[in-house]
N, C-alpha and C positions, 0 to 999 in steps of 0.2 A: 233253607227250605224246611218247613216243618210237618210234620204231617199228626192225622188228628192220635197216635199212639207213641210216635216217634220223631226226633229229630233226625233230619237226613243231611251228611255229608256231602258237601260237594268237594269234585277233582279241584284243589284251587291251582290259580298261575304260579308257580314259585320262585317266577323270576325270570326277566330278557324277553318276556311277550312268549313263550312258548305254546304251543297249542294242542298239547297230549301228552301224555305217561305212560309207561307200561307198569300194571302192579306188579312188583319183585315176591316180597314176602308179607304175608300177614304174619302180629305178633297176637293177634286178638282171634278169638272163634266165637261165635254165637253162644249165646250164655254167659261170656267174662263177664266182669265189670271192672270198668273204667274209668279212669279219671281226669279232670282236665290235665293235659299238654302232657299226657301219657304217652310213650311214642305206638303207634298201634301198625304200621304200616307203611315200606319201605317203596318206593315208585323210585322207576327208571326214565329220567329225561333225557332229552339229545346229547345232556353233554356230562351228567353223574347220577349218583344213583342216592336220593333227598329222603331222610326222613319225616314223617309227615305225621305231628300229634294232634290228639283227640280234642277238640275246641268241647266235648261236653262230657258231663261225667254221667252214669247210668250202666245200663247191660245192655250187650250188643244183641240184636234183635235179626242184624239180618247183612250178610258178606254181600254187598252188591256187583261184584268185578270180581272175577277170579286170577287167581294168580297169571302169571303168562298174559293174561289181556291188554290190551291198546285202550287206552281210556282219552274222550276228551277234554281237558277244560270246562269244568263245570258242570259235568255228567255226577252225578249219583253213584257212592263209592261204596259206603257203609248208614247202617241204621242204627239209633241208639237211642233207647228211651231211658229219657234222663228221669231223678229220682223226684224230683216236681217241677213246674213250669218255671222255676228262675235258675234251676240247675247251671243253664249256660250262657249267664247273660257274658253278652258281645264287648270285645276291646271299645269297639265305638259303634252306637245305638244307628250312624249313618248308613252302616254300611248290610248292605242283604239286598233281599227282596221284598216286594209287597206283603207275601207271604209270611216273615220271619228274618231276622237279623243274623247272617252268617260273620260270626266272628273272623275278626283276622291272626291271623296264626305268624307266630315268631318259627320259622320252619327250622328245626333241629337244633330247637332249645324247649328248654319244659320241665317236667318232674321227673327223672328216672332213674330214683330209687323206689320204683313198684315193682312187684313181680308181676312177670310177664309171660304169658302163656305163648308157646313157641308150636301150636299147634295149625296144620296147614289146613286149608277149607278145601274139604275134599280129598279123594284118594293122591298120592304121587304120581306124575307119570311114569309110563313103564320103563324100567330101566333106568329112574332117577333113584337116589338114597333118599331117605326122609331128613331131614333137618335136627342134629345133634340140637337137643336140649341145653335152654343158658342157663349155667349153674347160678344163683342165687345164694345172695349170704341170710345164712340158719337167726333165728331169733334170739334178739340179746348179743351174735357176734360182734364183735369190737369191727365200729369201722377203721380200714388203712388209712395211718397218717398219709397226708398228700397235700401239698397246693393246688390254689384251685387251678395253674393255667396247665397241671401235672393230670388232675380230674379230666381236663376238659379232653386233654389228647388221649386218656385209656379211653372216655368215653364215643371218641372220634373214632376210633382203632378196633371198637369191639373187645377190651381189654378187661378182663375183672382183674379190678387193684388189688383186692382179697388173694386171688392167688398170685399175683407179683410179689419174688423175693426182694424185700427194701435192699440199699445198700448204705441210704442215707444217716444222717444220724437220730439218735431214738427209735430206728425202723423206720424211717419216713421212704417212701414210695420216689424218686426223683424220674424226671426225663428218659435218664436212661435205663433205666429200670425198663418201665412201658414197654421202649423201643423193643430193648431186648428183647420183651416176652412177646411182644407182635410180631417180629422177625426169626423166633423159634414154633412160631407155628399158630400163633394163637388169631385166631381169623373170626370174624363177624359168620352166624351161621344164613346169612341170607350171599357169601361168594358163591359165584357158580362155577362149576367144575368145567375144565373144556370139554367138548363133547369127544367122545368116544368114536373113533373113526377104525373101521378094520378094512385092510388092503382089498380089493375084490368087491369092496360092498359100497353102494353112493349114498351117499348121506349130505340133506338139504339143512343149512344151515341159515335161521330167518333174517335177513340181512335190518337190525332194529337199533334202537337207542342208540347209543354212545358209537359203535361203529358205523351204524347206519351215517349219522350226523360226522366223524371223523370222512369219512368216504367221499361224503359232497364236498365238504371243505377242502379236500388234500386234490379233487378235481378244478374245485373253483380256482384255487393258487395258483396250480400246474399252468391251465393256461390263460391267469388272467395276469399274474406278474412274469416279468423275462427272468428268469433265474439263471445267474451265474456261478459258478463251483469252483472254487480255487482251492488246491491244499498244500498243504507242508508238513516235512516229516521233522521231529524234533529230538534232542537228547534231554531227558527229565531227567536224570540220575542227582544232579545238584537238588530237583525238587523233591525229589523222592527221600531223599538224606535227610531235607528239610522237614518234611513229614515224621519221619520217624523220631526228631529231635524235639518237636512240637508236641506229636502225642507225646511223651513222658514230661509235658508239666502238668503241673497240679491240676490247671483250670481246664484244661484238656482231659483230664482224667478219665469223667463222666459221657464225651461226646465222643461218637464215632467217627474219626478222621479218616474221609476218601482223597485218593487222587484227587475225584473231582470237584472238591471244595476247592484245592488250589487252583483247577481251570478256572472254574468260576469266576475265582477271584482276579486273576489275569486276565480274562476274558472283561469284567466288571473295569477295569483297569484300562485296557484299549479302546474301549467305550465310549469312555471320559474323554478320551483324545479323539474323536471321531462321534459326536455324538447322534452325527445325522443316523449312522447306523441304528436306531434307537426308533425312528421315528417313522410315519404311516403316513401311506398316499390316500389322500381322501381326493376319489373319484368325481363326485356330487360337487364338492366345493370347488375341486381345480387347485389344491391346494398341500404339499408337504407340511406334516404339524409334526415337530418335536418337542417330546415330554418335556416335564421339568426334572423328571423321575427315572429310573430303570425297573422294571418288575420284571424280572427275570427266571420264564418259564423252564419248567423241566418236562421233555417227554416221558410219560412211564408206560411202559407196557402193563396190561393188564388183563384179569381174564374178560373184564366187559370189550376192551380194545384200548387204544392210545388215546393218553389224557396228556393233558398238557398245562395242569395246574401254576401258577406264578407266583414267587415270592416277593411279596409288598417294597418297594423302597430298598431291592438289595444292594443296592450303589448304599447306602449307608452304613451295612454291616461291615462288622468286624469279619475276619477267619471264625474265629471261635462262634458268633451267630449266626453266620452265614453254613456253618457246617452243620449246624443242629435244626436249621431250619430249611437245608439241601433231607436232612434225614426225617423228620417228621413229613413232610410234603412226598413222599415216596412212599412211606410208610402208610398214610392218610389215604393214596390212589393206589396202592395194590391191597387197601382193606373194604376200596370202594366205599368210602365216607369222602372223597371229595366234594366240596359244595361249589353250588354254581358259579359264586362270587372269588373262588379260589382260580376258577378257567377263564374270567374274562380279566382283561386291561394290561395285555401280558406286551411287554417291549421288543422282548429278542427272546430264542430259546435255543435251549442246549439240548442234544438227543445224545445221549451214550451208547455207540452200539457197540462201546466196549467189551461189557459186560457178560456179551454173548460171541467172544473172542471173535469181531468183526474189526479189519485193521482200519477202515473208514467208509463213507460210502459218498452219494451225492445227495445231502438231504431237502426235502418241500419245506417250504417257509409255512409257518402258521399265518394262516388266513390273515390279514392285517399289519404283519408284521414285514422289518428289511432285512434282517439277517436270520439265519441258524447255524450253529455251530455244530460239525460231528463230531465225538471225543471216540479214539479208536481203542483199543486192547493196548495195550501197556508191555513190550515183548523184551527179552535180552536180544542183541545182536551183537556183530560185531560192527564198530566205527569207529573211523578216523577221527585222531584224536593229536589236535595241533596245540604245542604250547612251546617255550622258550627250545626244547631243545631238538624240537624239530616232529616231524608228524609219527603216528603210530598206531597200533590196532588195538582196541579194547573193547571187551566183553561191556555195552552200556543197554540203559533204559531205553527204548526208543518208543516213542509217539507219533500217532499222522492223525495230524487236525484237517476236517473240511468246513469249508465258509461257505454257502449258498446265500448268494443277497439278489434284491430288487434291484435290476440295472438302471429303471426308472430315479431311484433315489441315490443308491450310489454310484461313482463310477468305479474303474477298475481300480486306481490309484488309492482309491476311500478304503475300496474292502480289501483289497492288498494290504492296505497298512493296518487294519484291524486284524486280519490272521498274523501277518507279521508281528505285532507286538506284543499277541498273546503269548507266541510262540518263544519270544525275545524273553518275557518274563519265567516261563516255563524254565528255559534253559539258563537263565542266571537270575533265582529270585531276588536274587539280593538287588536287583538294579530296581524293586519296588521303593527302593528306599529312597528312592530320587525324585 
């Protein structure tokens, strides 16, 4: 849309038919100037929270939404008079209106290495902090060596590669470098804090975006598939050995190795042998489809709520890339850069409520999906411990996995043998050799 001073942005779709955003953060104020596919402005959809750049270059004229706001699809976001009439010509002259040619926007790709003004439109609300300033490298600074797939995950992360200590060679910036510094603290300044709740006092919390959207979902599951929950408790001690003997090789060096890169990979494993657990009831058609694929969702807790991002094709990884890409995918959803394309087409997911010393629970299937795996806390106990010379008690690793599948597509026997065999793997890896 254009108007006779200014071009005016619209809310575009950014993917799945969606039909509304909340504005999170402006990185622009009236006065900047900007430039094309400058990132200016972060919106919150049902299921992450999308960077959204500038289609025209100019000074911004006028914040149309204010932070906190519900915006529609194709409402009027921001204004910006470009520096003459060809400033913004369109990906493709097809697409707009009568009016004026609304470019199409590549959503959280663009130019950004601009400085960019971190300043909020309008006061804070009360009892909110204002938004730490993003440090910017000085003129003339030497850029950090990096690859570019190294660039893409600080830039995913909220990460300045400038202050990342290299470990690589020549100083170069690697993998785990990034990780590191996103997991010591370094956070995108548009996360939100939980809210502040004191004992005695009621506090209304706006029930919107990503939990809003998780809440329907984890209702529609509950009672549209028959969920069944089976578990098993295990001895990992043999994996946990493994573990330790894996991290200290070379290639391992750089990658942070969890317990639960080795479920994963068990679980990836029993899969194979049972692939129906893999696959979706399509209601409409009357019909069970199984992938040719596994994309293999991870729950993350977060402060917007539970994402459930999937890693592409991970029936193909190795340990070594199936662990570094269990860690960036985690990393990516507690920095709240997940993209929408990261949360759909997921096969099976694994929720960890280890991590928050939970020994298991009964988990909800993701919308679409025939299994979820629980991964429990990781405890010493004591157990029975049978071998040639007869049984005995020892201090071990112990594990309790749960299964919650669609009894529509599996029966007891299917999912039975899918927890069993991850658990088979857990307690003797070495039988992956088979």
């Amino acid at each position: 849309m254009t108007t006779a001073t200014a071009q005016t942005f619209l809310l575009p779709d950014v993917g799945e038919g969606l039909t509304e955003a909340a504005i999170v953060t402006w990185h622009v104020a009236v006065g900047d100037t900007v430039t094309v596919n400058q990132i200016i402005v972060d919106i919150e959809t049902a299921k992450s929270v999308v960077e959204l750049p500038s289609p025209y270059a100019g000074k911004v004229v006028e914040l149309l939404a204010a932070e906190g706001e519900t915006v529609a699809v194709g409402s009027p976001i921001i204004a910006i008079r470009t520096r003459d009439a060809q400033a913004a010509a369109p990906a493709d002259p097809a697409e707009g209106e009568a009016g004026g040619p609304e470019p199409k926007l590549l959503v959280g790709y663009g130019a950004r290495d601009v400085v960019r003004s971190r300043r909020r439109r309008g006061a804070a609300p009360s009892g909110a902090a204002a938004p730490a300033a993003t440090p910017s490298a000085a003129p003339g600074r030497d850029r950090p060596r990096a690859k570019p797939p190294v660039r893409k995950l600080a830039k995913a992360l909220g990460v300045d590669l400038a202050a990342v200590a290299p470990t690589g060679p020549d100083g170069t910036v690697l993998r785990a470098d990034v990780l590191r510094a996103s997991e010591s603290g370094v956070r995108p300044t548009s996360a939100e804090p939980a809210p502040a709740m004191a004992i005695g006092s009621e506090t209304r919390i706006p029930i919107k975006g990503v939990r809003k959207h998780t809440a329907a979902a984890m209702v529609a599951s509950a009672f549209t598939a028959p969920h069944v929950t089976e578990f098993i408790t295990v001895d990992v001690t043999k994996t946990l050995e493994l573990r330790e003997l894996v991290q200290r090789r070379r290639e391992f060096r750089d990658t942070k190795l969890t317990p639960l890169a080795f479920v994963a990979r068990a679980y990836l494993r029993a899969l194979a042998r049972i692939p129906m657990a893999t696959a979706r009831w399509d209601e409409a058609a009357q019909e069970i489809v199984v992938p040719s694929g596994i994309n293999l969702g991870l729950a993350v807790a977060t402060p917007r709520g539970l994402m459930v991002p999937n890693i592409k094709g991970a029936h193909t990884l190795g340990l070594l890339d199936l662990a570094s890409a269990i860690n960036e995918l985690a990393a990516t959803a507690r920095a709240g850069k997940t993209t929408p394309e990261a949360m759909a087409g997921g096969s099976t997911t694994i929720t960890n409520v280890g991590v928050f010393g939970v020994d298991t629970g009964t988990p909800i299937l993701n919308p679409g999906e025939t299994a979820i795996l629980a991964v429990g806390a990781i405890r010493r106990q004591p157990w029975v411990v049978e071998d040639a010379a007869g049984e005995r008690i020892e201090p071990r690793s112990i594990l309790q996995l749960a299964l919650s599948f669609d009894h529509r597509v599996l029966d007891g026997a299917e999912g039975s043998q899918v927890l069993a065999d991850t658990a088979a793997l857990l307690a003797e890896p070495g039988l992956a050799v088979l």
